[in-house]
N, C-alpha and C positions, 0 to 999 in steps of 0.2 A: 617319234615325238620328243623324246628324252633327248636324241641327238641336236636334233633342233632347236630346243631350249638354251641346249649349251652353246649351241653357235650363235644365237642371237643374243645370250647372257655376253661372249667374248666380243661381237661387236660389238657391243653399247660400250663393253669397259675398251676397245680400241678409241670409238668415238672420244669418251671423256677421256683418252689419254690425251687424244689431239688437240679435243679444246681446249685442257688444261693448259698444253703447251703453248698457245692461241693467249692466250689472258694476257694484258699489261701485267709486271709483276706487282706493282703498287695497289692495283683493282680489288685487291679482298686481304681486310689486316687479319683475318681469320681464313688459315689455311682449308681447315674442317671444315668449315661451311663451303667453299669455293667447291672441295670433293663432292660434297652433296648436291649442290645445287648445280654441276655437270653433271654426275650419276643421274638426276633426276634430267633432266636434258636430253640425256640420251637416252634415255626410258620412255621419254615421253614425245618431246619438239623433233629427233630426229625419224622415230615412222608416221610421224603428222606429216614431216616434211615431203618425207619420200612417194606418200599417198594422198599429197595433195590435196589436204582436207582444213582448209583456213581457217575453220572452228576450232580443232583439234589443235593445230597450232595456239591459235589465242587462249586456249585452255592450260595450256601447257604455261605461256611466258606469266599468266595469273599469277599460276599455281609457285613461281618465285616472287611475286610482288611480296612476301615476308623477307627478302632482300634488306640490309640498312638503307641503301639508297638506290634510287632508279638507275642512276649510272649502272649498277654491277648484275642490274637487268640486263639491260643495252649492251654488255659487257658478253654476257653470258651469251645469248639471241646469237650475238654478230660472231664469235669465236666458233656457235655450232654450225653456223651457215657457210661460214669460211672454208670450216671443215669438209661440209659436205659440198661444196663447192669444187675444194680441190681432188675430194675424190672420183664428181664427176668429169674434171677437164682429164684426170690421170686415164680415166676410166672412156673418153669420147660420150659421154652421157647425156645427148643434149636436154632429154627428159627433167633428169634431175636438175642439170643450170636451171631449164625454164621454171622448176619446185622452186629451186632455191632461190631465185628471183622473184616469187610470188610471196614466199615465206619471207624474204626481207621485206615488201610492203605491209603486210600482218605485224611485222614485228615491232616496225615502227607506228604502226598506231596505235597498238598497244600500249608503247612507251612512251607516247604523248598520253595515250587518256593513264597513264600511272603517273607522268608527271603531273600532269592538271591536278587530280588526285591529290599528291603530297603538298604541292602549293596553296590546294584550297586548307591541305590540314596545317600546313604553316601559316595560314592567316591563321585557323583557328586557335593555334598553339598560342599566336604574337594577341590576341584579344583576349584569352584566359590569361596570361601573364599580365595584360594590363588590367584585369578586372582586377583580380587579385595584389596589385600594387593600389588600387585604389583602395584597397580596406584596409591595406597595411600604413597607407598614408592615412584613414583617419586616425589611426591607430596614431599612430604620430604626434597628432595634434592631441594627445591627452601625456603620451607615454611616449616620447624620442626614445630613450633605450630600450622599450622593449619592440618596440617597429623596427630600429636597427639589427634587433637578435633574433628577428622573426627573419630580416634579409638572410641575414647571416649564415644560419641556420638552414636554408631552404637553397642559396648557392653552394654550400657544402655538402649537404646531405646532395643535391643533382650529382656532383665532381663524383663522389664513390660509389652512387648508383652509375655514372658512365665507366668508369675504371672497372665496376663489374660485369662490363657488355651486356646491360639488360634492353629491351627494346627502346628505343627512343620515347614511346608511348609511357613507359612506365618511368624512365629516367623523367620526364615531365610531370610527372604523379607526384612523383618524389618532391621535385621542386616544390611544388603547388601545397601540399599539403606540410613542406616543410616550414613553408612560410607561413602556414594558418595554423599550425599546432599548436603554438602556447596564443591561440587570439583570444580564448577564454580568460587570459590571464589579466588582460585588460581590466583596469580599477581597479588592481590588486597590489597595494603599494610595493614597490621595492624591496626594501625589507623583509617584507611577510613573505615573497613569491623566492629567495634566494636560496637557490637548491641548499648553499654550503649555512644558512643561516639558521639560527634557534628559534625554533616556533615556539608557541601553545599548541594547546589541542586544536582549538577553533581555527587560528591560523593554517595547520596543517592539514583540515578536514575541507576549508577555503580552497587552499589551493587545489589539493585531489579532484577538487569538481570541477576544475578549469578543462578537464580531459571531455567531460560529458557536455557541456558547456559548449567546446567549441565543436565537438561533435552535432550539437544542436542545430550550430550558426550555420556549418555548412553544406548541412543535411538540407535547408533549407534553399539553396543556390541551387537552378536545375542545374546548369551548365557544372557544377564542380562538388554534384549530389555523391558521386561516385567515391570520393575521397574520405568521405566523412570515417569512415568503418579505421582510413590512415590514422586519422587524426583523434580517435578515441582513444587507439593502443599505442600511440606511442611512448606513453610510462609506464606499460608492460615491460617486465624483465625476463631474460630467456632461463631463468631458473623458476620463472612463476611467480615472484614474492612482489610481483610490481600491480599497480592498477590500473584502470578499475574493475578488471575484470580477472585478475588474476591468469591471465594466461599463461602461455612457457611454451620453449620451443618455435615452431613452425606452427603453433596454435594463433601466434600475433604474427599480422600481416608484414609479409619482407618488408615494404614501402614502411611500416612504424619503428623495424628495424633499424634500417639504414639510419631515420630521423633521428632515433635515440641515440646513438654514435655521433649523429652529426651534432645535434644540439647539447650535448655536454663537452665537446671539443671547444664548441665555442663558448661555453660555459667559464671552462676553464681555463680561454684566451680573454675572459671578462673582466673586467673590475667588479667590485659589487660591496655592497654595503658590510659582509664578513668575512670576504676574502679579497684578494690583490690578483691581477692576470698571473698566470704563469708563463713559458717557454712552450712555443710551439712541442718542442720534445717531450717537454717534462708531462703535458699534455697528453701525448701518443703514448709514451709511460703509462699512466692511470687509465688510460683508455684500454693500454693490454694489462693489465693488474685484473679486471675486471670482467674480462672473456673469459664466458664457461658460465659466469653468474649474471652480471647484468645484462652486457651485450654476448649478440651471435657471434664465436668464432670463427667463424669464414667472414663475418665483415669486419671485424676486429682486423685479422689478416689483411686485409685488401686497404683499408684506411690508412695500417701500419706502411706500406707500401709505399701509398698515392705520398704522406708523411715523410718517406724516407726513412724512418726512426727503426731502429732493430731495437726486437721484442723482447719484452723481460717479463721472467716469470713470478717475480719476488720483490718487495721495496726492500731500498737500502737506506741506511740510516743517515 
């Protein structure tokens, strides 16, 4: 039994050496994942195939629909069918041809009903970004610059949630709630709302409630109910000292992370009523001055990057 294991352990890692070899080289910008998602191929789609069980097949091609894109389904499927293809013609197997022949009509409807799938999630995606531009356009119609640094803020924050490979689903999160995070802020003069600006107390107790505020607004939206928890913490600090709940660490949601990196980038690319834009760099500067206390280190890093700007640990005079 032990022998056996090991022999069917070594084919499966043959199979994924071949499909490996099989893959467009452009088809997966992440090596790692491409290993896995043949490991699991050959674990799985190649004794479906061999035993001629259609379900088992379909079960399998699912079990990679967490793929970025359907292509590198379609990618996968056809490299292992190939495979097993050519080991039936080496082999005289006409058994297997005929698998392998029935296992490519399985595979391709699978990869129609995943594409179907991701098209109906890209309308949905293209409808929550136009909901969401609509609030930011009435926003507009009271306050131009802060509907502008709500855009702003919610394209940037996406750019370093994609530069972090998180899933598409959540680099969309990102967007969405980055553009709705300061909408509490709305009716709150200029002045008063300016991170680099001198408050009063009341001023400064005004704005803190902008976080619960819009956490309200969009708790209330079924379609974009999900977000809300983003949009509360994102003036949490990963040292804790931030509001309004005092969190720290991996305690506040990654999605309020990213945001809060993102929205004082643009902060500090702003004009405003007590301070003057600065330099993209000079920017990425204070943004690393401030990893370890305000923002997360690893997105600090990854910003620094997307930026270009090499990191400093110290202001200079």
């Amino acid at each position: 039994m032990i022998a056996s294991s090991r022999f069917d352990e070594t084919q499966r890692r043959g199979i994924a050496d071949a499909v490996l070899g099989r893959l467009p080289e452009d088809i997966f910008g992440n090596t790692d994942w491409a290993r896995l998602a043949v490991q699991s191929c050959a674990a799985h789609l190649d004794p479906a195939i061999r035993t001629g069980q259609p379900y088992r097949i379909a079960a399998a091609l699912r079990a990679l629909a967490h793929a970025p894109t359907v292509r590198q389904v379609d990618a996968v499927a056809g490299a292992v069918c190939d495979a097993l293809l050519a080991e039936a013609y080496a082999a005289r197997n006409s058994r297997l041809v005929a698998d392998v022949a029935g296992a490519r009509s399985v595979a391709d409807a699978v990869v129609a009903e995943l594409r179907d799938a991701a098209q109906r999630a890209a309308a949905d995606r293209h409808m929550l970004r136009e909901q969401v531009a609509g609030y930011v356009r009435l926003v507009a119609l009271h306050d131009a610059g802060i509907a502008e640094r709500l855009d702003a803020t919610g394209a940037f924050a996406a750019r370093i949630a994609h530069a972090m490979k998180l899933e598409p689903q959540t680099v969309l999160d990102v967007e969405l709630a980055g553009r709705l995070a300061d909408i509490g802020m709305a009716g709150i003069p200029a002045a008063t709302r300016a991170k680099r600006g001198i408050r009063t107390k009341r001023d400064h107790e005004r704005v803190r409630r902008h976080a619960a505020l819009g956490e309200s607004f969009v708790r209330d939206i079924p379609a974009l109910s999900r977000l809300a928890a983003i949009v509360r913490s994102h003036h949490e600090r990963y040292d804790g000292r931030g509001y309004p709940d005092g969190l720290g660490g991996d305690e506040i949601p990654l999605e309020s992370r990213i945001i809060s990196v993102a929205a004082t980038f643009v902060d500090l690319l702003s004009d405003g009523p007590q301070a003057k834009a600065v330099l993209a760099s000079d920017a990425g500067n204070e943004i690393a001055l401030r990893s370890g206390t305000e923002f997360d280190p690893a997105i600090v890093a990854v910003t620094l990057r997307l930026l270009q700007v090499p990191r400093r640990t110290h202001r200079t005079a």
